[in-house]
OpenMM code with the backbone's topology and positions (N, CA, C; nanometers):
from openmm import Vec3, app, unit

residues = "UNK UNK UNK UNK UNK UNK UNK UNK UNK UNK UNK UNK UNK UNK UNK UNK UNK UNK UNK UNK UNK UNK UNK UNK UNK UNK UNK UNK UNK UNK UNK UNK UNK UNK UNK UNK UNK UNK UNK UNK UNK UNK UNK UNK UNK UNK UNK UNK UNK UNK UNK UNK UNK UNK UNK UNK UNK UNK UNK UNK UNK UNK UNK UNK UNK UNK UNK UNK UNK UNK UNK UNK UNK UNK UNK UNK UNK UNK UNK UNK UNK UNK UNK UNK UNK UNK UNK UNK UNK UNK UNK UNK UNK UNK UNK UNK UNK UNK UNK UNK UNK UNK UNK UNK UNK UNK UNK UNK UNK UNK UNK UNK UNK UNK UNK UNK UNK UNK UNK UNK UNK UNK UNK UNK UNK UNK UNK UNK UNK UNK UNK UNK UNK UNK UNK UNK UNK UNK UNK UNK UNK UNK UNK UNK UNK UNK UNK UNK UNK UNK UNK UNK UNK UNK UNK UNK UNK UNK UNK UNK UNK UNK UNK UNK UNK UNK UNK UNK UNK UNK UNK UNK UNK UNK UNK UNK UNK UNK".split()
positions = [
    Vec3(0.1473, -0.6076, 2.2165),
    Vec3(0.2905, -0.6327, 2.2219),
    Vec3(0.3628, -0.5010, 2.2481),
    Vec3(0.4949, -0.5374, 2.3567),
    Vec3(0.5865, -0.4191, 2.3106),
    Vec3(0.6449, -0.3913, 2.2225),
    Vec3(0.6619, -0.2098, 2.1879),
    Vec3(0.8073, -0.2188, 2.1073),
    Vec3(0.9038, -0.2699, 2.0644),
    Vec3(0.9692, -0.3130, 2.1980),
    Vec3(1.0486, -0.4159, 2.2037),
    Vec3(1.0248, -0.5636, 2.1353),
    Vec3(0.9032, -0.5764, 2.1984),
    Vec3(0.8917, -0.7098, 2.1141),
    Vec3(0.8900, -0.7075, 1.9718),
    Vec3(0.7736, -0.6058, 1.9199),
    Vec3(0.7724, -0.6075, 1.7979),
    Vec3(0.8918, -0.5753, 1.7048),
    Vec3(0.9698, -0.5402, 1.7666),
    Vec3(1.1178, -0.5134, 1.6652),
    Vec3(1.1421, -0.5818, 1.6472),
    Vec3(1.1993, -0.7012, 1.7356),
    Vec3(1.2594, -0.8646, 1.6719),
    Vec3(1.1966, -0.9368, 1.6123),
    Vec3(1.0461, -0.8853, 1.5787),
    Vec3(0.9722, -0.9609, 1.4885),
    Vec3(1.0183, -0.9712, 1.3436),
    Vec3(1.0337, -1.0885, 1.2295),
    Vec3(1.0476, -1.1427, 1.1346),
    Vec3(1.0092, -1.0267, 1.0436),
    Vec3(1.0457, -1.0083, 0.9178),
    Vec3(0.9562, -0.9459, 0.8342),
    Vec3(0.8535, -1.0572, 0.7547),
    Vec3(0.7319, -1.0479, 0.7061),
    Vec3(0.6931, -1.1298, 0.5960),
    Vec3(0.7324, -1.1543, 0.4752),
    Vec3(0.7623, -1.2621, 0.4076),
    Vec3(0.7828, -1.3003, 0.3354),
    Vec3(0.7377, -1.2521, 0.1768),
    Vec3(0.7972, -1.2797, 0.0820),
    Vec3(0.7551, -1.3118, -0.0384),
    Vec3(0.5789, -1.2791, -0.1014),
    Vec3(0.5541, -1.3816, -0.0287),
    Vec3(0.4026, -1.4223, -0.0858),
    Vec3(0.3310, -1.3558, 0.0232),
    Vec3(0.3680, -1.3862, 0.1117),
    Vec3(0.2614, -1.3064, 0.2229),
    Vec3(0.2746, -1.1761, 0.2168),
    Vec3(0.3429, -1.1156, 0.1374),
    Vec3(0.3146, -0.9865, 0.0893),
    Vec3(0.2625, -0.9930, 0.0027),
    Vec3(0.2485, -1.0764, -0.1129),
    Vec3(0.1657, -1.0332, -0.2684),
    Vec3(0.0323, -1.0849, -0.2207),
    Vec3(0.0025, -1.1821, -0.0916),
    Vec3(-0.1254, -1.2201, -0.0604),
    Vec3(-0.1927, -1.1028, -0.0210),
    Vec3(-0.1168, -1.0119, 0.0845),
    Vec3(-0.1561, -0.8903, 0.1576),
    Vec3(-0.1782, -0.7797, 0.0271),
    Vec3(-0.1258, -0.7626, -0.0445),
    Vec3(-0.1181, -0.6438, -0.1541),
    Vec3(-0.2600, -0.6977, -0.2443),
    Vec3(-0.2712, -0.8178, -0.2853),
    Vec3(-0.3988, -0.8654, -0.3389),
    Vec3(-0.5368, -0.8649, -0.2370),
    Vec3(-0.5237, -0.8799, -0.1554),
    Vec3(-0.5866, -0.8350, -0.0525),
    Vec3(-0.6742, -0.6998, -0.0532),
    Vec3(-0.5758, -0.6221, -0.0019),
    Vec3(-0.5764, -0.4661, 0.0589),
    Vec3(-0.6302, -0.4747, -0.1415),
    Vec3(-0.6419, -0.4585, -0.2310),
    Vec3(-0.6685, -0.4228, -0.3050),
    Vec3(-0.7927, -0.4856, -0.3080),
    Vec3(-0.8685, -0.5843, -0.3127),
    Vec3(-1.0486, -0.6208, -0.3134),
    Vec3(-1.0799, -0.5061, -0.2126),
    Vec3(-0.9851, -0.4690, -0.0637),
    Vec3(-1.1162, -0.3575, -0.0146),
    Vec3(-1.0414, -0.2223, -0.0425),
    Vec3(-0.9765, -0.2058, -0.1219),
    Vec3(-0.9595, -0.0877, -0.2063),
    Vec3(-1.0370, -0.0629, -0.3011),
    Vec3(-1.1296, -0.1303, -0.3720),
    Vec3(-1.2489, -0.1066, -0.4421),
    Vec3(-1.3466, -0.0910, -0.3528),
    Vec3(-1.3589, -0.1281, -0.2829),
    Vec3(-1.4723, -0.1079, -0.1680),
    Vec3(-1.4630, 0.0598, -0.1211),
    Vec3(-1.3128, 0.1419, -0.1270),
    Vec3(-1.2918, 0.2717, -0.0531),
    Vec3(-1.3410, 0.3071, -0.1886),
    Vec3(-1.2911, 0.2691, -0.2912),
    Vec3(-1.2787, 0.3833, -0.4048),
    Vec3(-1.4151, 0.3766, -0.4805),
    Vec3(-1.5028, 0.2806, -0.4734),
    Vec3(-1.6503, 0.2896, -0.4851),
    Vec3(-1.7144, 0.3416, -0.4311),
    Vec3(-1.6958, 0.3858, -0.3230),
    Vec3(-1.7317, 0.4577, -0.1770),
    Vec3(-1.7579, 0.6178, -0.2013),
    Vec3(-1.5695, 0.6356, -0.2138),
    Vec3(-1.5357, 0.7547, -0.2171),
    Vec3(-1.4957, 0.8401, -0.3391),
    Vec3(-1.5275, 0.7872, -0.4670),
    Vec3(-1.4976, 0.8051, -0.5534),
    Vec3(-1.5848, 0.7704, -0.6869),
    Vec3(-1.6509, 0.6693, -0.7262),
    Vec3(-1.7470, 0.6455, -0.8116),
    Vec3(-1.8888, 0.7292, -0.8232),
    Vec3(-1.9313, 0.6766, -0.6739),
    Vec3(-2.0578, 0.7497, -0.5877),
    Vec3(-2.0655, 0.9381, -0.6389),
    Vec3(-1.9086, 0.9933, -0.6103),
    Vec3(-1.9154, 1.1141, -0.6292),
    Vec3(-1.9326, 1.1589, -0.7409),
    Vec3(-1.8614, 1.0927, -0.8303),
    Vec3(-1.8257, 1.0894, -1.0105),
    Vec3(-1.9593, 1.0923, -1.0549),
    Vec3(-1.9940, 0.9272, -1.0669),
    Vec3(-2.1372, 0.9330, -1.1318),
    Vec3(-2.2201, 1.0507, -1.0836),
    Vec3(-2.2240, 1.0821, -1.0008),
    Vec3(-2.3676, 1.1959, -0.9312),
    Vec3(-2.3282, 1.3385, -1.0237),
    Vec3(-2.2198, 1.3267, -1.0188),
    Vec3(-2.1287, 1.4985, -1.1364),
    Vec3(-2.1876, 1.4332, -1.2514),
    Vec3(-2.1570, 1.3535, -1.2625),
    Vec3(-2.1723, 1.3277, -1.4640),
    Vec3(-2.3311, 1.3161, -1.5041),
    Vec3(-2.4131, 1.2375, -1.3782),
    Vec3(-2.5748, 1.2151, -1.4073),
    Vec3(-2.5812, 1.3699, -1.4132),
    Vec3(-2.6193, 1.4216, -1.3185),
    Vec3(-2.6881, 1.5722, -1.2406),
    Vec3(-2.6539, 1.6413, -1.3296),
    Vec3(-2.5019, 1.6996, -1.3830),
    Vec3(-2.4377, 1.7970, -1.4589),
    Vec3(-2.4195, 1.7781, -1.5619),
    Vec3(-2.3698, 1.6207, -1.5862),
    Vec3(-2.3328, 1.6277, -1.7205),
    Vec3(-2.1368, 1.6255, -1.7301),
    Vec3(-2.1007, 1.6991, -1.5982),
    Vec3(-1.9520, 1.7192, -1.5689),
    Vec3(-1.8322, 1.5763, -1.5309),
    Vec3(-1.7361, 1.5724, -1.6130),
    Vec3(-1.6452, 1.5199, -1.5891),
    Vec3(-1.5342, 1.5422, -1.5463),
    Vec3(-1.4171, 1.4657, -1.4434),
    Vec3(-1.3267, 1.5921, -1.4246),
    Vec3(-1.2209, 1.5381, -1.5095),
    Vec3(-1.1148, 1.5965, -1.4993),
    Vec3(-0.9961, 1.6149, -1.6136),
    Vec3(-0.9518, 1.4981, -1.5340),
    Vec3(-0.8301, 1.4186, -1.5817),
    Vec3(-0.7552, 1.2560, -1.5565),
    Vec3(-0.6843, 1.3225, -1.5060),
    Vec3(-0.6099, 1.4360, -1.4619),
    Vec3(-0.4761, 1.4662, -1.4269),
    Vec3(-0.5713, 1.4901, -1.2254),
    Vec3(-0.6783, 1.5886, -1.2536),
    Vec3(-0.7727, 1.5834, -1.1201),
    Vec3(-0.8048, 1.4043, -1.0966),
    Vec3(-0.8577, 1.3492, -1.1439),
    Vec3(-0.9265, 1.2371, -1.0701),
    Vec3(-0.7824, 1.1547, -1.0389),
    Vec3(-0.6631, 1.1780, -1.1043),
    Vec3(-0.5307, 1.0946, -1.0230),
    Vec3(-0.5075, 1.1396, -0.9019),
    Vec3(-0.5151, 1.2995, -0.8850),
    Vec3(-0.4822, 1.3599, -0.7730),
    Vec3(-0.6071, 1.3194, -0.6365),
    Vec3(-0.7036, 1.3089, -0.6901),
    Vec3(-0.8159, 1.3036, -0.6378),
    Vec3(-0.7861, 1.1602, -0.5604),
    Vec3(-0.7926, 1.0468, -0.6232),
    Vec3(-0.7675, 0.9279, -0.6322),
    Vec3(-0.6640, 0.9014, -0.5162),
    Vec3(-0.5486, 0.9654, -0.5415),
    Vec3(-0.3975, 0.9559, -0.4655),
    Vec3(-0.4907, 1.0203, -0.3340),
    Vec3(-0.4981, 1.0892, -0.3635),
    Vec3(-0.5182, 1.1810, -0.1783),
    Vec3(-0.6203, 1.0988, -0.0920),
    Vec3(-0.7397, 1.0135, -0.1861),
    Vec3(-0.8466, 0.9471, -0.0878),
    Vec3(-0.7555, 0.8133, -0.0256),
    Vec3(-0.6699, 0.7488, -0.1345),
    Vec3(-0.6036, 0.6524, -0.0772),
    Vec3(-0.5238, 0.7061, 0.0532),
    Vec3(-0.4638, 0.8135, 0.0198),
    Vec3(-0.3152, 0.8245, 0.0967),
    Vec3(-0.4165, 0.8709, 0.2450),
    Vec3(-0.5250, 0.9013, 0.2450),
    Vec3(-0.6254, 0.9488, 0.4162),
    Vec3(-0.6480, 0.8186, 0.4645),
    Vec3(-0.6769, 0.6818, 0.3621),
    Vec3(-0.7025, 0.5510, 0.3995),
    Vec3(-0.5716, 0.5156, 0.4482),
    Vec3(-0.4831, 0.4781, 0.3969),
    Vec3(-0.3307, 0.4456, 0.4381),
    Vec3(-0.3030, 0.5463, 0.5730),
    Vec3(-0.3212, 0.6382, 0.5369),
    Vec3(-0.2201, 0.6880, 0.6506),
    Vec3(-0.3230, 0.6944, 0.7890),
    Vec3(-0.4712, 0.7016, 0.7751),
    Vec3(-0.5306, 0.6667, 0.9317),
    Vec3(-0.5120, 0.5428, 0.9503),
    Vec3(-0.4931, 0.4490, 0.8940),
    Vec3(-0.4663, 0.2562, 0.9611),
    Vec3(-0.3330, 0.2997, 1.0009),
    Vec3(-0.2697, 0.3413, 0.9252),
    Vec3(-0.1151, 0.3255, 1.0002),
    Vec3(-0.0997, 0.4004, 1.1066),
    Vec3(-0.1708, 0.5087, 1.1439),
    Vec3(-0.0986, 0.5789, 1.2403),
    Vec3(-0.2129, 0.5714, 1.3646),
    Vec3(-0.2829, 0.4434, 1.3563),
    Vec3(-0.4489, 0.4298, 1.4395),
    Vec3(-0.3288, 0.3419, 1.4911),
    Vec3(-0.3562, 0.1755, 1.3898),
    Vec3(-0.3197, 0.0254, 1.4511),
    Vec3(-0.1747, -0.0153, 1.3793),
    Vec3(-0.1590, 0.0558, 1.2797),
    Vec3(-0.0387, -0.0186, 1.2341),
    Vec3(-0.0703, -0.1016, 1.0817),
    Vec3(-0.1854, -0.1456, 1.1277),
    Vec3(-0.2616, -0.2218, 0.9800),
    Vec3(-0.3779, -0.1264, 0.9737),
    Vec3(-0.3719, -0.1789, 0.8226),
    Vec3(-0.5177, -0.1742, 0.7460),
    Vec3(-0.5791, -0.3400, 0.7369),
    Vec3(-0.7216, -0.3243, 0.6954),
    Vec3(-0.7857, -0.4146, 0.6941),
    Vec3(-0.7230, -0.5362, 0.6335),
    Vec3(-0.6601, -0.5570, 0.5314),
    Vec3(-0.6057, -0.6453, 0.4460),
    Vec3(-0.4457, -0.7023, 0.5756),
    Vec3(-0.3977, -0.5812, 0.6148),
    Vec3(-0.2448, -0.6272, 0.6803),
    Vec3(-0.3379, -0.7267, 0.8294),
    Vec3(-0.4345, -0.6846, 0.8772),
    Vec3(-0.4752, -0.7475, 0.9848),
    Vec3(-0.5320, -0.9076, 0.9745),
    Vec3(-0.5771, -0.9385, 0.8221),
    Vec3(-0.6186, -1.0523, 0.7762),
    Vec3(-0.4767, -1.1216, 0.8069),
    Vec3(-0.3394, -1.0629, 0.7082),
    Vec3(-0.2458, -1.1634, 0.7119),
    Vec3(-0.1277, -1.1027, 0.8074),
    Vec3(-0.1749, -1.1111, 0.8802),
    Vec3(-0.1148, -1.0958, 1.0567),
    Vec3(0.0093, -0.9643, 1.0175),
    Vec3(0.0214, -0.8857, 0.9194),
    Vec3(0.1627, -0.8074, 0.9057),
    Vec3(0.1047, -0.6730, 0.9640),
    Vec3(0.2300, -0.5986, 1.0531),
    Vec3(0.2088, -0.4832, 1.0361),
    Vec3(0.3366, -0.3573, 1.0587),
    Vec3(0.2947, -0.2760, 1.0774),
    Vec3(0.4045, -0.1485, 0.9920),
    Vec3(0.4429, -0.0960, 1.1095),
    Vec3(0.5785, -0.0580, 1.1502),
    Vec3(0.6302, -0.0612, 1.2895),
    Vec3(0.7355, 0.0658, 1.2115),
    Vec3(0.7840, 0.2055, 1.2937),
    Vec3(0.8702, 0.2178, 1.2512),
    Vec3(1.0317, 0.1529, 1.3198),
    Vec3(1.1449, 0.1923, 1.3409),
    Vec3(1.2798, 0.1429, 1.3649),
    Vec3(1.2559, 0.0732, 1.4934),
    Vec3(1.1706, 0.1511, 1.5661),
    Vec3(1.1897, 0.1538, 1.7411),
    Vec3(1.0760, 0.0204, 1.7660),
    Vec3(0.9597, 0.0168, 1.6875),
    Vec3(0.8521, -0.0627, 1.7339),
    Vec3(0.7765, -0.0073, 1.6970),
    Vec3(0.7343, 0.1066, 1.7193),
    Vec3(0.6642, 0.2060, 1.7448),
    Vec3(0.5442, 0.1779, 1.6470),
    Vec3(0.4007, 0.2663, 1.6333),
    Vec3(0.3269, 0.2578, 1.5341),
    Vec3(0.3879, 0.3957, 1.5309),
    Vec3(0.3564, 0.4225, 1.3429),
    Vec3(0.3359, 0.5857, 1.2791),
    Vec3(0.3314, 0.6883, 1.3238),
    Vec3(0.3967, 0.7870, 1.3503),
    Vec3(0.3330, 0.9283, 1.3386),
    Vec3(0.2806, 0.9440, 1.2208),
    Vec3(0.1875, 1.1020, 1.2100),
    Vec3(0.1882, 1.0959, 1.0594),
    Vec3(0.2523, 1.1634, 0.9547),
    Vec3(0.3670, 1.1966, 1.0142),
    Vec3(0.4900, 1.2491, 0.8887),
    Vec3(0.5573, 1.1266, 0.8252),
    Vec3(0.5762, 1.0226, 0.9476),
    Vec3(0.6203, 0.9498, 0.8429),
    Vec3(0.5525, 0.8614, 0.8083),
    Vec3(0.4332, 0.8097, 0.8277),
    Vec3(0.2676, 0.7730, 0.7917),
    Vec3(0.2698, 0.8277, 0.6137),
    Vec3(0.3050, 0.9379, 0.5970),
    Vec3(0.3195, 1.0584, 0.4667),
    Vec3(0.4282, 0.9557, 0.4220),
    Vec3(0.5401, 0.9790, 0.4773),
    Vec3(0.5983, 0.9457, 0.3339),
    Vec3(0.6370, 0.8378, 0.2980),
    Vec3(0.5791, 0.6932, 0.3930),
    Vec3(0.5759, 0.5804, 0.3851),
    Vec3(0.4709, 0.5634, 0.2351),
    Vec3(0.3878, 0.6154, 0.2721),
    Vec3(0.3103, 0.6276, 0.1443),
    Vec3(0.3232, 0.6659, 0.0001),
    Vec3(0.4045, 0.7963, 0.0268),
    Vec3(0.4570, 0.8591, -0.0929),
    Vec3(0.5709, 0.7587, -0.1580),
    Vec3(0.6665, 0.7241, -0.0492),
    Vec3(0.7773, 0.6295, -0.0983),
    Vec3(0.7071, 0.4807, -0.1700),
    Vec3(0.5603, 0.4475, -0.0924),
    Vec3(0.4907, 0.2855, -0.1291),
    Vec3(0.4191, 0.3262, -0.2800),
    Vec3(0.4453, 0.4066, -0.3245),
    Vec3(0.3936, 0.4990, -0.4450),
    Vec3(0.4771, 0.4771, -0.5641),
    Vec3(0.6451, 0.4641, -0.5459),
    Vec3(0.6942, 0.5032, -0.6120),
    Vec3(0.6750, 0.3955, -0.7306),
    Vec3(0.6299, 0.2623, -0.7208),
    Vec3(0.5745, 0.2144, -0.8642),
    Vec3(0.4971, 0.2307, -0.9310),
    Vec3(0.4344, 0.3921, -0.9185),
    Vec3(0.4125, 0.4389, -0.9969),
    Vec3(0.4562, 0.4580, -1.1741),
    Vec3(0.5865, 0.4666, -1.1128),
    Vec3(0.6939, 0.5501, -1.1893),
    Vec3(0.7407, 0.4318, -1.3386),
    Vec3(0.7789, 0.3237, -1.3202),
    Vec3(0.7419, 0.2399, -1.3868),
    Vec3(0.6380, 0.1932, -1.4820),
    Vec3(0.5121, 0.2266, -1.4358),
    Vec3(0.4232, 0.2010, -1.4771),
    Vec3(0.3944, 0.2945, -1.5775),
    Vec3(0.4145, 0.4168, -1.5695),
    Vec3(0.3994, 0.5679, -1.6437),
    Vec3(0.5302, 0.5551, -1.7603),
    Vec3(0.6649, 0.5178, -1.7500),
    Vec3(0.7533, 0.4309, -1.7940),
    Vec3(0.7218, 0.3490, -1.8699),
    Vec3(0.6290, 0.2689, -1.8586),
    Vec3(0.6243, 0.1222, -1.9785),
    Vec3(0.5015, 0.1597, -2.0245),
    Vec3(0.3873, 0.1887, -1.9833),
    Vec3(0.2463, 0.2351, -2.0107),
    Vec3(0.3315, 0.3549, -2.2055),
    Vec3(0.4282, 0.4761, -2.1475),
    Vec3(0.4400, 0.5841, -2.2657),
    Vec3(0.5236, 0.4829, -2.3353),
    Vec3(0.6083, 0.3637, -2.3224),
    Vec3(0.7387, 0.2943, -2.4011),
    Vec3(0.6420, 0.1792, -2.4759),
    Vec3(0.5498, 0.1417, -2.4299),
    Vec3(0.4621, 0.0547, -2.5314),
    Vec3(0.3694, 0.0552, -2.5872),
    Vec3(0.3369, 0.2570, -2.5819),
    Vec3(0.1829, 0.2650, -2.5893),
    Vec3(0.0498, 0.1857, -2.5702),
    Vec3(0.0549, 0.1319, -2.3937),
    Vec3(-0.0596, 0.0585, -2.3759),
    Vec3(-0.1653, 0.1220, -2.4176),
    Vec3(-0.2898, 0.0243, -2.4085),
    Vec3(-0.4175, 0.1233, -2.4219),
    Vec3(-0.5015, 0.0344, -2.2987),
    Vec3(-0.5697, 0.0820, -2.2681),
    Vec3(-0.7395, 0.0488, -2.1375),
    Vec3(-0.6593, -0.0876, -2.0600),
    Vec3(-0.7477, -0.2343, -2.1039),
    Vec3(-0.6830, -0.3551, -2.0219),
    Vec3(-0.5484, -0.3774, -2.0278),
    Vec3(-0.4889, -0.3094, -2.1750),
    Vec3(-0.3042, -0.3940, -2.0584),
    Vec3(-0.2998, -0.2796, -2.0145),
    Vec3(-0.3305, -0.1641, -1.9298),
    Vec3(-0.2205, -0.0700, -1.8287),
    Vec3(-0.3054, -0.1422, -1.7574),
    Vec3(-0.4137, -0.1858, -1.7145),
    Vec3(-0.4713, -0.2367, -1.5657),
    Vec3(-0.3689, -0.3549, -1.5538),
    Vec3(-0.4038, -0.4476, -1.6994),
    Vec3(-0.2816, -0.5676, -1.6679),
    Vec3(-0.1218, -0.5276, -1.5746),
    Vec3(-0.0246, -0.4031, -1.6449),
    Vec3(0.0499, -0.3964, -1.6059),
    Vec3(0.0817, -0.3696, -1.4517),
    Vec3(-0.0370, -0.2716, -1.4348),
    Vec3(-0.0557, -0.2098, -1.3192),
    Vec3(-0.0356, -0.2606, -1.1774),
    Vec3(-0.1399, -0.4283, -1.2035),
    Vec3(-0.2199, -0.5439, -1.1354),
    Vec3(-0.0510, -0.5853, -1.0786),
    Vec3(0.0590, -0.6338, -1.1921),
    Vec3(0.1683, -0.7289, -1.2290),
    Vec3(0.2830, -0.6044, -1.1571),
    Vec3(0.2977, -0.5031, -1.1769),
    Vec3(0.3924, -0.4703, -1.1147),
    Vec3(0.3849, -0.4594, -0.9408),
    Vec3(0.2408, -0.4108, -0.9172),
    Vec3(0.1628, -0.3825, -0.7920),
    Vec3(0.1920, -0.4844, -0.6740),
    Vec3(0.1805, -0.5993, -0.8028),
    Vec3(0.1223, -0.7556, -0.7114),
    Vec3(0.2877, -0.8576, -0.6754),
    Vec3(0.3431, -0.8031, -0.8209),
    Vec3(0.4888, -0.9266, -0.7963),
    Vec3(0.6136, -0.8375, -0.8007),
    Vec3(0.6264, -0.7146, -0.9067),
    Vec3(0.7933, -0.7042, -0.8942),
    Vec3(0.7960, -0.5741, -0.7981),
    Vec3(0.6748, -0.4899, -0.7349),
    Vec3(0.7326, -0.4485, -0.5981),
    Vec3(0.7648, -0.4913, -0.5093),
    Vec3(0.7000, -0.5720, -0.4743),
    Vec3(0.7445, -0.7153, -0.3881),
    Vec3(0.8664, -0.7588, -0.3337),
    Vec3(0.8976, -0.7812, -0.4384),
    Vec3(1.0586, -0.8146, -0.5037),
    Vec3(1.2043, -0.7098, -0.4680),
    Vec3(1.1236, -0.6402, -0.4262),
    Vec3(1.2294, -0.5306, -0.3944),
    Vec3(1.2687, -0.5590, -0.2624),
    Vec3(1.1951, -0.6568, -0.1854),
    Vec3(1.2732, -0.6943, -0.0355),
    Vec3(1.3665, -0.7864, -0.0721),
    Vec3(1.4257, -0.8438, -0.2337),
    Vec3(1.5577, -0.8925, -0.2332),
    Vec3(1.6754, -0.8052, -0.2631),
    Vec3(1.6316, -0.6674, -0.2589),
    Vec3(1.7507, -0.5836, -0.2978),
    Vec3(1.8036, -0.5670, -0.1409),
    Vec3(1.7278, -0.6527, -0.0171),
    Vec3(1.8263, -0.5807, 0.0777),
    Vec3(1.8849, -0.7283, 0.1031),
    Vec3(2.0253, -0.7099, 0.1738),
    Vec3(2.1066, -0.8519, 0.1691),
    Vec3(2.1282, -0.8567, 0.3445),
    Vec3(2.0903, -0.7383, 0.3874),
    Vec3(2.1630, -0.7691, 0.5470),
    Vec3(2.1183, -0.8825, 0.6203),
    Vec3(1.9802, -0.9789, 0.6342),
    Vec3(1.9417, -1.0073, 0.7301),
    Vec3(1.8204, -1.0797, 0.6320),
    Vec3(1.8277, -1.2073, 0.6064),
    Vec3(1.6942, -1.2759, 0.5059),
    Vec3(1.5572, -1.2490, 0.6206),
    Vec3(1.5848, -1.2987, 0.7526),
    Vec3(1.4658, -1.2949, 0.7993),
    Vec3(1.3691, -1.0994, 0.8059),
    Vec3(1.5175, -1.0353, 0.8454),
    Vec3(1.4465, -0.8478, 0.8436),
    Vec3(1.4383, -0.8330, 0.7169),
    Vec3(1.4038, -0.8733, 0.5724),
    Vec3(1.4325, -0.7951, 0.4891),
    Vec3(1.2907, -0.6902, 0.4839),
    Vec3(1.3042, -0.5308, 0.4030),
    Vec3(1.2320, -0.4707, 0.3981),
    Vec3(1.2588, -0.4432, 0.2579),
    Vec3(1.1129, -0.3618, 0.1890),
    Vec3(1.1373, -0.3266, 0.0808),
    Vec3(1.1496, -0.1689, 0.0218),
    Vec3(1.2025, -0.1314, -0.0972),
    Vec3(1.2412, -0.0211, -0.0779),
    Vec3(1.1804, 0.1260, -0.0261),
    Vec3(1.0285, 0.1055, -0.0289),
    Vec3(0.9425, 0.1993, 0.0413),
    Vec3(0.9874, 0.2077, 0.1579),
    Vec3(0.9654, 0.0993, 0.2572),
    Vec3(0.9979, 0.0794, 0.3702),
    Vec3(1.1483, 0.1447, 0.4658),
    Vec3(1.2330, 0.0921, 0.3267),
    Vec3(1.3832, 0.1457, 0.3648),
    Vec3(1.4141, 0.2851, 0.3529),
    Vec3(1.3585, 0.3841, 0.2673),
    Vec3(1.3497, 0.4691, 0.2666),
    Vec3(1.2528, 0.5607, 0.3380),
    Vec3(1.1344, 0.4927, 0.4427),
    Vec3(1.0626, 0.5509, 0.5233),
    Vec3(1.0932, 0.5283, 0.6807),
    Vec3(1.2304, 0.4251, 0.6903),
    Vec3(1.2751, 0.4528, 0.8044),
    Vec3(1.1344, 0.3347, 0.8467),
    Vec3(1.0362, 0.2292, 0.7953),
    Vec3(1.0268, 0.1833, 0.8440),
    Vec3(1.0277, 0.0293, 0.8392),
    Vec3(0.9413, -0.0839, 0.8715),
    Vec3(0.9132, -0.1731, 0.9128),
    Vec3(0.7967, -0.2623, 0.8938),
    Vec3(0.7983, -0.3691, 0.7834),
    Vec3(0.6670, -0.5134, 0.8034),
    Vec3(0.7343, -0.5770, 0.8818),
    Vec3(0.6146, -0.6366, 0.9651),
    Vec3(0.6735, -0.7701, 1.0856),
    Vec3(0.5319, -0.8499, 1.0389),
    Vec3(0.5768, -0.9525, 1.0783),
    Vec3(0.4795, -1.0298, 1.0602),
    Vec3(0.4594, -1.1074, 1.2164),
    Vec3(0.2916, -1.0660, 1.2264),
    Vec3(0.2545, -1.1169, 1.3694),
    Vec3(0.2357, -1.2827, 1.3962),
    Vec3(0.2612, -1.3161, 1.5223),
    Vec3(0.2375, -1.4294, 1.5633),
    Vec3(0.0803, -1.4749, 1.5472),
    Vec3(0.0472, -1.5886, 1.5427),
    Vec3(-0.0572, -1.6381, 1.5046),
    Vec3(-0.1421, -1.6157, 1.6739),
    Vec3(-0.1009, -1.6337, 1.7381),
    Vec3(-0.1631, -1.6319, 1.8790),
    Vec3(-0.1728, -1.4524, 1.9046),
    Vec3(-0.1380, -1.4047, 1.8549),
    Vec3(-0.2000, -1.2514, 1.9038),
    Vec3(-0.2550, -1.1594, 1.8036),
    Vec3(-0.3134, -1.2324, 1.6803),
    Vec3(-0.4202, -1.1812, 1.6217),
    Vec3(-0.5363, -1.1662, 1.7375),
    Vec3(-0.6246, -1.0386, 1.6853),
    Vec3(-0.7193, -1.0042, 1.7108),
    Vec3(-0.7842, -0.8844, 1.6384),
    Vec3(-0.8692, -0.8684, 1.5542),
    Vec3(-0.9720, -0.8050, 1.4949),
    Vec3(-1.0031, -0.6991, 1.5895),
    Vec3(-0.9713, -0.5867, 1.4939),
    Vec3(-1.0093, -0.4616, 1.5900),
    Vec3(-1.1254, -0.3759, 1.5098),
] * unit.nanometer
topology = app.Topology()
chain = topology.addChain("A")
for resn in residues:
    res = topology.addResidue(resn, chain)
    for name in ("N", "CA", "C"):
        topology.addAtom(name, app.Element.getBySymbol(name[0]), res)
């Protein structure tokens, strides 16, 4: 598709985002088993060494943010956005550079912040921060494409609006698996 075309494309909806976010997360265990367990266990068998939680967040953040930001600035999707036809366009059509590839990410991050927020305000411990984690991740980021009012069919959510970019959701006839 063109630019062009892809701009007047719809954004996705509601659910077809929490489908896509549940998604992209089954092969987000697949990266982070990969790139991250594999390495861990082999430190902790061999050495004995663990690294500090403040390293394995940073660690963690940076393997995701190389996954995110080569789909976006390759095809537009990652594996999960290509299942449910959405993908990431900035204003013009365009796919990603990767500056703003960067801070699409950094901004798709920011529910973090919440989570670090209710996690120190209720002193979770182990299964409810995954619980919370799962629940903010899956439904009330989501939700943030009702804070925009201009346009029900363009709405974007606040990552998006603040990265200057764009979900469209593709036509069923021009899927194709890349």
């Amino acid at each position: 598709m063109t630019p062009a075309e892809l701009k007047v494309l719809p954004s996705p909806q509601f659910w077809r985002r929490v489908s896509c976010c549940l998604y992209e997360q089954l092969v987000l265990l697949g990266v982070i088993a990969l790139t991250f367990l594999l390495p861990n266990l082999g430190l902790g068998i061999l050495f004995g060494v663990s690294l500090p939680s403040w390293l394995t967040f940073l660690y963690l953040y940076t393997v995701l943010g190389i996954y995110f930001i080569w789909y976006w600035t390759k095809s537009g999707q990652t594996l999960a956005m290509q299942t449910w036809r959405v993908r990431l366009i900035d204003q013009q059509g365009h796919t990603l550079k990767k500056r703003q590839a960067f801070w699409r990410y950094i901004y798709g991050s920011l529910w973090l912040i919440p989570c670090v927020l209710l996690q120190w305000a209720f002193r979770l411990e182990k299964w409810q921060i995954i619980e919370m984690l799962f629940a903010v991740a899956l439904f009330f980021w989501p939700l943030t494409i009702y804070l925009d009012r201009k346009d029900p069919m363009q709405r974007q959510g606040l990552a998006d609006r603040f990265a200057g970019t764009r979900l469209v959701e593709l036509p069923k006839n021009l899927v194709k698996l890349t």
